[in-house]
C-alpha positions as CSV (number, residue, x, y, z in Angstrom):
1,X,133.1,62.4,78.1
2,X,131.9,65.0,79.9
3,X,128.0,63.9,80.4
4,X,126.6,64.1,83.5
5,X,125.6,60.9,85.4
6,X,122.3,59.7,85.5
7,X,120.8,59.8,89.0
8,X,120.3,56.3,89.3
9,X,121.2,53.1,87.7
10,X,117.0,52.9,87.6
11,X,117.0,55.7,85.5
12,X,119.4,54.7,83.4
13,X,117.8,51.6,83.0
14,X,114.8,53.2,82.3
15,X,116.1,55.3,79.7
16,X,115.6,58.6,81.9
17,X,119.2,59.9,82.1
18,X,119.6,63.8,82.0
19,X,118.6,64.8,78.4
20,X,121.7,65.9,76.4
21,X,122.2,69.8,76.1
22,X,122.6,70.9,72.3
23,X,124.4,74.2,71.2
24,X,122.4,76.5,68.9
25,X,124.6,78.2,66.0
26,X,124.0,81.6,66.4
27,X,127.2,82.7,63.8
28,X,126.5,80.5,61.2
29,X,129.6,82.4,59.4
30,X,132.1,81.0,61.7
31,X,129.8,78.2,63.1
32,X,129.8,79.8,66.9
33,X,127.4,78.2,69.2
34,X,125.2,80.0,71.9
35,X,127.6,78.0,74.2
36,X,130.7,79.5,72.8
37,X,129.5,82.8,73.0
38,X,128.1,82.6,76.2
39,X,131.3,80.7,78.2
40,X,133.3,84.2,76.5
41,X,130.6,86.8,77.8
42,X,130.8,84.5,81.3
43,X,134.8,84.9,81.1
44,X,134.6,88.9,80.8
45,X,134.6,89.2,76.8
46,X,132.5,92.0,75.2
47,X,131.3,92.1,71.6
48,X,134.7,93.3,70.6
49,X,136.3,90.2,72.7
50,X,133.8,88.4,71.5
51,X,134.8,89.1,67.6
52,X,138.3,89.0,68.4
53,X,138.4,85.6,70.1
54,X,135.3,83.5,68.9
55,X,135.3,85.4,65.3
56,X,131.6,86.0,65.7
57,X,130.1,89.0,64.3
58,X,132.7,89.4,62.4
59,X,131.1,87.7,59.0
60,X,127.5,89.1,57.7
61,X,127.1,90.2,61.1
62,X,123.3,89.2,61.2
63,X,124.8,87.7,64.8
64,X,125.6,91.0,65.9
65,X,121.8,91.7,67.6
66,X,121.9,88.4,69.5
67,X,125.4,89.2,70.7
68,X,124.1,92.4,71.7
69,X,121.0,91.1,73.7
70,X,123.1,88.1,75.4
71,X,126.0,90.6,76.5
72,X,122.8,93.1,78.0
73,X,121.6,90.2,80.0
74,X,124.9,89.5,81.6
75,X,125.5,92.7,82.1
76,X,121.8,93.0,84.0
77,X,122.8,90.0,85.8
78,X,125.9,91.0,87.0
């Protein structure tokens, strides 16, 4: 299912498993997540990729400055 394994069978016990990771909609037009958007920036996708394959930014475009930011940050990054 995807979930990591919890580093013991004490801790799962315990109820102290790895906490589960939740995607933020940043396009609520086309209901993107900030792990959508960033697995395309991590693949090589700019904002125009990022419109063309995830549809994001393509809506209101209130998005567009997140987009923006995420895609400076890789590209500081990189």
């Amino acid at each position: 299912d995807g979930a990591p394994a919890p580093a013991s069978v004490t801790a799962l016990l315990a109820g102290r498993s790895a906490p589960a990771v939740r995607a933020r909609i940043v396009c609520a037009c086309r209901s993107v997540t900030d792990v959508a958007i960033q697995a395309g920036i991590d693949t090589g996708l700019d904002l125009d990729g990022l419109r063309r394959e995830l549809g994001c930014g393509t809506g209101c475009g209130s998005c567009v400055p997140e987009l923006r930011r995420r895609l400076a940050v890789a590209t500081v990054a990189a």
